[in-house]
SEMIKE-123638 format. One line per field, with one value per residue (C-alpha): residue in one letter; x, y, z. Coordinates in pm, 1 decimal. Layout:
residu [A	...] .
u [X	...] .
v [Y	...] .
w [Z	...] .
This chain:
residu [X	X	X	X	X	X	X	X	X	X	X	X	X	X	X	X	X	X	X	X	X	X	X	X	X	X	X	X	X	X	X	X	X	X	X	X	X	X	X	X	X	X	X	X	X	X	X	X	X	X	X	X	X	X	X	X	X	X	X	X	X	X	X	X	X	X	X	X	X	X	X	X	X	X	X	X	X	X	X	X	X	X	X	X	X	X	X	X	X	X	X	X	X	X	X	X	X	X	X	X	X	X	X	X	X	X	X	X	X	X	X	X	X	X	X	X	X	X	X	X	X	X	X	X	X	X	X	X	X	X	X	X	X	X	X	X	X	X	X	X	X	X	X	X	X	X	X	X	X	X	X	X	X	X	X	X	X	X	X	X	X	X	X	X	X	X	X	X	X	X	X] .
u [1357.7	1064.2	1020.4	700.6	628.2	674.2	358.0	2.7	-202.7	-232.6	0.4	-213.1	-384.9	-121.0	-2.6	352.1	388.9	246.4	484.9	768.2	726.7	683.7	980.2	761.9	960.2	749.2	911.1	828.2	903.4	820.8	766.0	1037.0	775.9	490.9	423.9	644.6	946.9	893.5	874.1	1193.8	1390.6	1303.4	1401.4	1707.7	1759.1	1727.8	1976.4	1684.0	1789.5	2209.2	2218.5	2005.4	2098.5	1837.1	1641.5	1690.2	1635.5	1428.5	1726.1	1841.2	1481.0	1505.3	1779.7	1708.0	1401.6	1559.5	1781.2	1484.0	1301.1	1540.5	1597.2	1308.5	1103.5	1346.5	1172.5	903.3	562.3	549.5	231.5	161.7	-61.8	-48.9	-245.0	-266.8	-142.0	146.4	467.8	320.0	233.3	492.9	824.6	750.4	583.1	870.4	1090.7	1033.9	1106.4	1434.7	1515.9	1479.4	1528.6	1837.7	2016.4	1889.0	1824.2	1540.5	1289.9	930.9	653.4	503.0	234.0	-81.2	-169.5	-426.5	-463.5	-675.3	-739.7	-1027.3	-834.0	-1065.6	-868.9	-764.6	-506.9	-178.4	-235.1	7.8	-223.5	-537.5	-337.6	-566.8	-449.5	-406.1	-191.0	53.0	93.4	196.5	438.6	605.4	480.1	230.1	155.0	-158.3	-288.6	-171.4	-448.3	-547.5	-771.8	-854.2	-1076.7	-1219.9	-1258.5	-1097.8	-771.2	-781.8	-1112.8	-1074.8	-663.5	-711.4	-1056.9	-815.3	-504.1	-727.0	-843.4	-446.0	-401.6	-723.8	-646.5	-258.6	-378.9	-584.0	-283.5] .
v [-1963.1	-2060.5	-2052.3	-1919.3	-2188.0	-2449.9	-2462.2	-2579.9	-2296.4	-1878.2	-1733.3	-1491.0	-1763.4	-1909.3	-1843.5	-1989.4	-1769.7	-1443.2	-1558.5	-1554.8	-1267.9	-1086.4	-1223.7	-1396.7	-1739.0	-2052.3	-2308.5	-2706.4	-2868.1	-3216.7	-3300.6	-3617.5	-3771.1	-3782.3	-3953.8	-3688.6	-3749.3	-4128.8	-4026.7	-3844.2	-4092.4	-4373.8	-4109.4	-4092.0	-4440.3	-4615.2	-4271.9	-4059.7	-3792.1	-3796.3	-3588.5	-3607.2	-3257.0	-3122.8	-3065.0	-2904.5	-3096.6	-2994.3	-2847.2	-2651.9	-2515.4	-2412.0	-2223.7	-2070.0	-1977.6	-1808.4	-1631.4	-1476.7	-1410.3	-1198.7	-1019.3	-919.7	-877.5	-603.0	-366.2	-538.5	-727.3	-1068.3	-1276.0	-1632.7	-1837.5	-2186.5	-2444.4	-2782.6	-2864.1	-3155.6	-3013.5	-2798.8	-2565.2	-2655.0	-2622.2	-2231.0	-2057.8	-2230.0	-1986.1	-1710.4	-1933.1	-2038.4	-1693.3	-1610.4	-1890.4	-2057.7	-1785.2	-1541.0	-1288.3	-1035.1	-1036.3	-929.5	-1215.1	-1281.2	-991.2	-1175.8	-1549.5	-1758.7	-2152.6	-2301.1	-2736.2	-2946.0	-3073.3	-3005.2	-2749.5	-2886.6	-2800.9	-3006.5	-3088.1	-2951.8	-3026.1	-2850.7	-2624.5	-2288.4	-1944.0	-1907.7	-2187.2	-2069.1	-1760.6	-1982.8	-2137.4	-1777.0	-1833.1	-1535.7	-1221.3	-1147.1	-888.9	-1083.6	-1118.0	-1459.7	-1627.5	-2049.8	-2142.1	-2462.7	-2610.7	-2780.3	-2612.9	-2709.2	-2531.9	-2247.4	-2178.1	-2097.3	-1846.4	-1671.2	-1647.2	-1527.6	-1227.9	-1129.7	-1123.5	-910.1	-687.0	-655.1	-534.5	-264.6	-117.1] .
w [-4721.7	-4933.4	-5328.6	-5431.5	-5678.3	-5400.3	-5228.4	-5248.6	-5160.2	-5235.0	-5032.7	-4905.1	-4708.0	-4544.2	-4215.5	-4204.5	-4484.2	-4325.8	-3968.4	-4184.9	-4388.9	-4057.3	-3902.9	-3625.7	-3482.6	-3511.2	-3257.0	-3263.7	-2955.5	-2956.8	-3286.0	-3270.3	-3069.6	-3348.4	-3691.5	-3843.7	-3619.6	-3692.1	-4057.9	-4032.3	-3822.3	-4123.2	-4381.4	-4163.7	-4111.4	-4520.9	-4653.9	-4802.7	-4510.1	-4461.6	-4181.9	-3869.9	-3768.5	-4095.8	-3813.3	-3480.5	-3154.6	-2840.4	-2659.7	-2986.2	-3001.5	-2647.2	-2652.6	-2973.7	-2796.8	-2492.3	-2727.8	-2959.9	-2615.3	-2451.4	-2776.1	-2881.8	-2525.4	-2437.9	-2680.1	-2770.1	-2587.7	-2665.3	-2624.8	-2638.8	-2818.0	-2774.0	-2986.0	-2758.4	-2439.4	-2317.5	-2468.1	-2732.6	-2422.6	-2181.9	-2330.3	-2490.9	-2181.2	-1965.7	-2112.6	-1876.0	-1563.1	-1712.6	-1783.3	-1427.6	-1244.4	-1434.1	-1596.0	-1332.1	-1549.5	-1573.8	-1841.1	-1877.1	-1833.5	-2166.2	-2262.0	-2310.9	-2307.4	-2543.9	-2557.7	-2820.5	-2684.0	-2697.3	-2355.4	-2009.1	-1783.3	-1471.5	-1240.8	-1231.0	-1592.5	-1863.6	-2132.9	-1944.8	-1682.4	-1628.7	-1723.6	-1293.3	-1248.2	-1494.8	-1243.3	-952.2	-1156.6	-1249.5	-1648.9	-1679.1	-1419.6	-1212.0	-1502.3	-1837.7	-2058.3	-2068.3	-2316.2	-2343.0	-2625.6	-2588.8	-2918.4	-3234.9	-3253.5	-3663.4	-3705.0	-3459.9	-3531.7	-3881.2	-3790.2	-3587.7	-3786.6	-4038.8	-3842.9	-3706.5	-4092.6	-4211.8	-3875.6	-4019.9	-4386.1	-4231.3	-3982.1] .
């Protein structure tokens, strides 16, 4: 929960805001292993934080994940838009394997696929991996829309979020 008088910018232009006005998930896997996890685990580690558990861990956000997933994808089509590759990519669109191949459980393949990275495609790379090697791996189906930008995901990200915004004002 947020407090209006808490932030930096108009709320109109912010995104996190807009995702969680409109009930849409934002999931962070990875983020112990970047300057913000190190950040945290000092916090942690001189008292400032008392409880590591503030924040949830990869395997929290994964099943979290699966949960939200197979809730909402049974009435709903969910796409995915990924910003990055490595884990950024990896650990969200893994969800539909999982579904099927470790809880063996039916679910729809996620509805349309778009990658913003300034990463060069390539197959057997996570952090380039092409729309049609995410098929082979049982990620995305044979007619998902897929979409890679290739470009600056902090100039490009915020172009785009700002059009899903306009485009939800007018509908």
């Amino acid at each position: 929960v947020y407090k209006r008088q808490e932030y930096e910018i108009d709320p109109k232009n912010s995104w996190l805001i807009a995702a969680f006005e409109h009930k849409i998930p934002i999931f962070v896997p990875g983020w112990e292993d970047s300057t913000l996890g190190n950040f945290f685990i000092g916090h942690v580690i001189s008292g400032n934080v008392k409880q590591i558990s503030t924040v949830r861990s990869g395997l929290e956000y994964m099943r979290a994940l699966v949960e939200w997933y197979l809730a909402t994808s049974s009435s709903n089509t969910i796409g995915f838009f990924q910003i990055g590759g490595g884990i950024a990519g990896d650990f969200p669109i893994c969800v539909v394997p999982l579904i099927h191949q470790d809880l063996r459980r039916d679910c729809p393949l996620w509805g349309y696929f778009c990658q913003i990275s300034d990463s060069t495609t390539s197959y057997g790379s996570y952090s380039g991996a092409t729309p049609n090697e995410k098929i082979t791996w049982g990620k995305l189906g044979k007619t998902t829309p897929a979409y890679v930008i290739e470009s600056d995901a902090t100039i490009v990200a915020p172009l785009v979020f700002q059009y899903v915004l306009d485009l939800s004002l007018i509908h």
